[in-house]
N, C-alpha and C positions, 0 to 999 in steps of 0.2 A: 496612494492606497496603503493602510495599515493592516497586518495579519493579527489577530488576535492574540501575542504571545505564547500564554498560556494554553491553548489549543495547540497551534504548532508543536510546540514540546512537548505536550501529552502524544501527538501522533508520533513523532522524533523519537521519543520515547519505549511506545512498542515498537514500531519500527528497528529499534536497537537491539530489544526485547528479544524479538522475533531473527534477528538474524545470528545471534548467538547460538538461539534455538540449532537453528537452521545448521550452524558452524558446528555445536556440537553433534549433532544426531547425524553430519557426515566425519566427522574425526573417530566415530564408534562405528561408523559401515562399515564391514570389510564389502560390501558388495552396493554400488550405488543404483543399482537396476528399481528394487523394489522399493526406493524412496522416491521413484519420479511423481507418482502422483502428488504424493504431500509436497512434495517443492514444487510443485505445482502453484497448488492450491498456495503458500507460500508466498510465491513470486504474483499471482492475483491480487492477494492480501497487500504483501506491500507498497504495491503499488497504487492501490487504492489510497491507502495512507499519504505515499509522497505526493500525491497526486493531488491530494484535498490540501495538505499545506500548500504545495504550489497554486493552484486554484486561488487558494484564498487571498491570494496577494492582489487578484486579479478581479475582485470581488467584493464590494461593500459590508462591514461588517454587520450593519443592519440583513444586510440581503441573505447571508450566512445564518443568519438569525430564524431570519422567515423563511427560508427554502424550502420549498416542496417536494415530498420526497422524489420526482421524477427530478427538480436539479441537483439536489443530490445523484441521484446514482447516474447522470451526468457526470457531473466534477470525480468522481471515484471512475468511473468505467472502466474496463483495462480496452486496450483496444485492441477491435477487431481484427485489424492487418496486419498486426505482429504475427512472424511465424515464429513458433518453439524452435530453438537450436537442434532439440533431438527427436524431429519428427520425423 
């Protein structure tokens, strides 16, 4: 199975994007309390992304192609049975 390249690295991409973010706006916290939610939201985000390149390997590029949006938000999902570290 092939992954699309180009896709891959657009997702790789924010994913980078995003964790810079992420790296910067706690290097300026002095208090990392009132940033849980956005790391949240975040840590959902990213995962959806590494989730869809992984996915895709797994995946015919045709099918990627025509997905529907229910396998789409399949292949993205974050999963349910993880618990937050700071619940």
């Amino acid at each position: 199975m092939s992954v699309d390249k180009n896709v891959a690295l657009r997702n790789l991409d924010e994913v980078k994007e995003d964790l810079e973010e992420i790296i910067k706006g706690l290097k300026q916290a002095e208090d990392l309390e009132p940033l849980r939610g956005e790391l949240t939201g975040y840590v959902v985000d990213l995962y959806m992304k590494l989730n869809k390149v992984y996915n895709a390997w797994a995946v015919p590029q045709e099918q990627i192609t025509n997905c529907t949006q229910e396998q789409f938000d399949e292949w993205c999902r974050f999963p349910e049975d993880l618990a937050p570290f700071f619940s």
